[in-house]
C-alpha positions in Angstrom: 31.1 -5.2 -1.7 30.5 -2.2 -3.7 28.8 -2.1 -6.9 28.3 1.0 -9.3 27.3 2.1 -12.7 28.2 3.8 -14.5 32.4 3.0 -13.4 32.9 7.0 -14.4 30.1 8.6 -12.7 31.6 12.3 -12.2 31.8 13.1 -8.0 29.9 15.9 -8.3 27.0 13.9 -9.9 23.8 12.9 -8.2 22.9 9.7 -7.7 20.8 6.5 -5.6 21.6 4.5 -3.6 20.9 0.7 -2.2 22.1 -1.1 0.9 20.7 -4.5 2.2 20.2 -6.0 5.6 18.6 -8.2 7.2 15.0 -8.3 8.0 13.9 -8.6 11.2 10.1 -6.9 11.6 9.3 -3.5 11.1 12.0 -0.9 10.2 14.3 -4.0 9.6 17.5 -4.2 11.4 21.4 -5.1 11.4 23.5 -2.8 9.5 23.7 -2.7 5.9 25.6 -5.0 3.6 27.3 -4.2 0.4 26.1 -1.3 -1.4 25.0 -0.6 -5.0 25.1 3.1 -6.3 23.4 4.2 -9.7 22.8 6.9 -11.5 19.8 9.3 -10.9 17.1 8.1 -13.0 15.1 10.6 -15.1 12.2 11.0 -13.8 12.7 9.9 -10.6 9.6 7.2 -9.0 6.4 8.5 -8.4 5.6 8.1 -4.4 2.4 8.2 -3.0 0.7 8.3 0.1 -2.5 6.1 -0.6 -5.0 6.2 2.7 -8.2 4.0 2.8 -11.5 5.7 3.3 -14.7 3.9 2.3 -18.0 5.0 2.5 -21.2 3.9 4.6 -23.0 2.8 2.1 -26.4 2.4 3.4 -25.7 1.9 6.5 -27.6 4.7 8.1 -30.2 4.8 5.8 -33.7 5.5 6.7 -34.8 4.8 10.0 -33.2 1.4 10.6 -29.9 3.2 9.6 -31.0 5.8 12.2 -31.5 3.0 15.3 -28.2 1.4 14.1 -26.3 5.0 14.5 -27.9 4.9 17.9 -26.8 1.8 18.9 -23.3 2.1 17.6 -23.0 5.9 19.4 -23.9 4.2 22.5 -21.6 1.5 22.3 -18.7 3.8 21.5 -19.1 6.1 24.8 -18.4 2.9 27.1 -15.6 2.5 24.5 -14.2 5.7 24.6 -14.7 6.3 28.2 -17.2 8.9 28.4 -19.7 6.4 30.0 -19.2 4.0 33.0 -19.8 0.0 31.3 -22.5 -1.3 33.1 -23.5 -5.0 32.0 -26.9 -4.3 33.3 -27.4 -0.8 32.4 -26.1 -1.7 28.9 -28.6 -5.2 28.7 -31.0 -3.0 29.3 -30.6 -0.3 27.1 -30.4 -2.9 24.6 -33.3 -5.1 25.1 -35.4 -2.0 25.3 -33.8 -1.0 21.9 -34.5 -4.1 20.5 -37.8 -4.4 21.6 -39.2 -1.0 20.4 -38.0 -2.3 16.8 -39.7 -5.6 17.0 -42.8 -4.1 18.3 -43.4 -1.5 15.8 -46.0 -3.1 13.9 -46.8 0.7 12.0 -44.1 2.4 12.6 -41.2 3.5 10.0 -38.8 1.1 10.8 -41.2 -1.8 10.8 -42.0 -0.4 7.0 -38.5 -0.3 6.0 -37.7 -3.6 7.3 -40.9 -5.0 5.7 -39.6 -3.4 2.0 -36.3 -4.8 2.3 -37.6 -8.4 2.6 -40.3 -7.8 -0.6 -37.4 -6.4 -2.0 -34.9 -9.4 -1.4 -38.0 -11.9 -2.8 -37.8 -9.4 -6.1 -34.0 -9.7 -6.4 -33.7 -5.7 -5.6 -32.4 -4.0 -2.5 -35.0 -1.7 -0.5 -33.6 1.3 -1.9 -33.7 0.2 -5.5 -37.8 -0.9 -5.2 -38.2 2.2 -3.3 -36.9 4.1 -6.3 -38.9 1.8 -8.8 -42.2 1.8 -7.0 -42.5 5.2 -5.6 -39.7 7.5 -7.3 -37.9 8.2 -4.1 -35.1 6.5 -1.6 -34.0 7.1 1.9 -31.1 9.5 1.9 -28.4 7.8 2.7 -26.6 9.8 5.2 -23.3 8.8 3.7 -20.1 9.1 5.9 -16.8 8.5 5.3 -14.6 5.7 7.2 -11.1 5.6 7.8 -9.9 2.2 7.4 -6.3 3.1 8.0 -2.7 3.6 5.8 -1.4 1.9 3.3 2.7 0.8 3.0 3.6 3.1 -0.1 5.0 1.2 -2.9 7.2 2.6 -5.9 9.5 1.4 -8.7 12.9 2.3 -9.9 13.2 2.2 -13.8 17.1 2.3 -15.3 18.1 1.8 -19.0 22.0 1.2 -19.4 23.8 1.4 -22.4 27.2 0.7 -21.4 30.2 1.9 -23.2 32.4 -1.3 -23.0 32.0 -5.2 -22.0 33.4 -4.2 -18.8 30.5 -1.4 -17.9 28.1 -4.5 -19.3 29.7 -6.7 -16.6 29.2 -4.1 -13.7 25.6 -4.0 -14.9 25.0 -8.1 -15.0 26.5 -8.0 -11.5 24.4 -5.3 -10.1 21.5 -7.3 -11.3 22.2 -10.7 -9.9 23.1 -8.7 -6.3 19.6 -7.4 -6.4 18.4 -10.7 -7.4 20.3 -12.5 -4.8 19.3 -10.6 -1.9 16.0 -10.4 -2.3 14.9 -14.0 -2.3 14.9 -16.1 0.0 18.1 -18.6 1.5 17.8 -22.2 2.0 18.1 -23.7 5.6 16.7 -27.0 5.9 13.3 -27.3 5.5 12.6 -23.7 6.1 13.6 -20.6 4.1 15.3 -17.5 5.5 14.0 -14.5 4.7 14.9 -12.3 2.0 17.0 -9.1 2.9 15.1 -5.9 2.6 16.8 -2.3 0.9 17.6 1.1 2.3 17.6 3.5 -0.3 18.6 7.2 -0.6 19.4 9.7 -3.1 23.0 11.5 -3.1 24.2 14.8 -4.3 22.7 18.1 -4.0 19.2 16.4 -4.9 19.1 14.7 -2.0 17.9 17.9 0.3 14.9 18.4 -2.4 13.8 14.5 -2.8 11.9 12.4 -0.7 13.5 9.8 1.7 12.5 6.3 2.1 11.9 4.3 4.7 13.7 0.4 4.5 12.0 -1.8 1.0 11.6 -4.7 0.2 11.6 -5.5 -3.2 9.3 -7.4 -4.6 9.8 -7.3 -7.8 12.6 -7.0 -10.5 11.8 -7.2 -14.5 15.0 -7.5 -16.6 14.9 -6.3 -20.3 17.5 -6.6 -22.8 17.6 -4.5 -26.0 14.6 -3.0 -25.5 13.8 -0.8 -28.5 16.4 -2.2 -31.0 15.2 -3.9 -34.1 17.5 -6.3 -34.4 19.7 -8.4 -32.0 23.0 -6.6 -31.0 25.8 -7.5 -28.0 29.2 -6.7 -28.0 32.0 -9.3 -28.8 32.0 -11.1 -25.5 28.0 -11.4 -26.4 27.0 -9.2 -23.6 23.9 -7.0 -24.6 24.3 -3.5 -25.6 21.1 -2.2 -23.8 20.0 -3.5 -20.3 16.6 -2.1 -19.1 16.2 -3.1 -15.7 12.9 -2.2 -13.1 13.1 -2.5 -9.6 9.6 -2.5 -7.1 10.0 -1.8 -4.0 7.1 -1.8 -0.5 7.9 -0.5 2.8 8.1 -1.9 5.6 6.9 0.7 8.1 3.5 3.2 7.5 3.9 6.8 6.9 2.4 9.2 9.8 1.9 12.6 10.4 5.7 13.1 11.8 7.1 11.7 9.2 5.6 14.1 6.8 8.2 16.5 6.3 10.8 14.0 6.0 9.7 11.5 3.6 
């Protein structure tokens, strides 16, 4: 079934619009069911494309930091294939690593390692007592990591002042159709899962706006009146200002191909 608002949008008009189907893993799946169309809401939702870097820290601080960058470098040429994986080779390469730390009774990585463990007795990290004690710190040799993408998230916000009961109706309805197909449905003792969205704008915005990949939505906050300072419906007692907010998550990562589509 078809659902819009509002009942006189003019053809020529641009507008959004929301499908459901089922869910079934990433990208969803099935075709869509039912179809709500709204107008184009001013501004339109703020989409971002969040990716997670974090830094090192102190990882490869001082010379310990400088053994552990060894170690890891080594271990990522059998990974990446650049080196043949010998269990042997690579035993060795480690005991002998192992045992030039332990059995550097002078050296700078015995002193750092020393300084950390005073430092934990104090309640400070090595770099903090190294800054308290002798105005100085390792540098850190901070790098960046890439932990990988997040799923882009964004909300659709719509105020509706409907001219008539009936336009209040369509909007009631709209609501409980988002509502109903994003929870779940009863099947026992298990739940089937919600439906997830596919959404798109229409008109002549829709070559200039983003796309969007299927949604779920997660979320939807229903106000009524909002802004009004005193309570007004119209005779049926429906309310004469319906603010609705819809937030929505994908369900598939953006990469570098999608770029210039979405």
């Amino acid at each position: 079934m078809s659902m819009r608002y509002p009942t006189d949008r003019p053809q020529s008009a641009d507008y959004v619009s929301f499908q459901h189907v089922k869910y079934s893993g990433r990208g969803g799946g099935g075709g869509a069911e039912g179809g709500i169309v709204l107008y184009m809401p001013a501004p339109a939702p703020a989409v971002s494309n969040r990716q997670r870097w974090n830094n090192s820290g102190e990882t490869f601080a001082g010379p310990i930091g400088q053994f552990k960058r060894n170690l890891a470098q080594g271990g990522s040429d059998v990974i990446a294939g650049t080196k043949d994986f010998n269990v042997d080779d690579f035993g060795k390469d480690l005991t002998g690593a192992l045992e030039r730390f332990q059995g550097t009774k002078v050296g700078d990585m015995a002193r750092m390692f020393g300084q950390d463990q005073l430092a934990r007795a104090t309640g400070m990290t090595g770099q903090q007592l190294m800054s308290v004690t002798r105005g100085e710190i390792y540098n850190p040799n901070l790098e960046m990591f890439y932990e990988g993408p997040d799923l882009r998230d964004f909300d659709f916000s719509f105020q509706c002042a409907p001219k008539s009961s009936a336009d209040a109706q369509a909007i009631r309805q709209i609501i409980m159709e988002f509502k109903k197909w994003s929870s779940p449905e009863e099947s026992g003792d298990k739940l089937k899962l919600p439906h997830v969205w596919k959404i798109s704008y229409g008109g002549k915005a829709k070559q200039y706006y983003n796309k969007f990949k299927t949604a779920a939505l997660t979320n939807i906050n229903v106000q009524y009146n909002a802004g009004i300072d005193s309570h007004m419906t119209f005779t049926d007692g429906s309310p004469i200002v319906t603010g609705f907010t819809l937030s929505f998550t994908e369900t598939e990562i953006i990469t570098r191909k999608d770029a210039g589509r979405y």
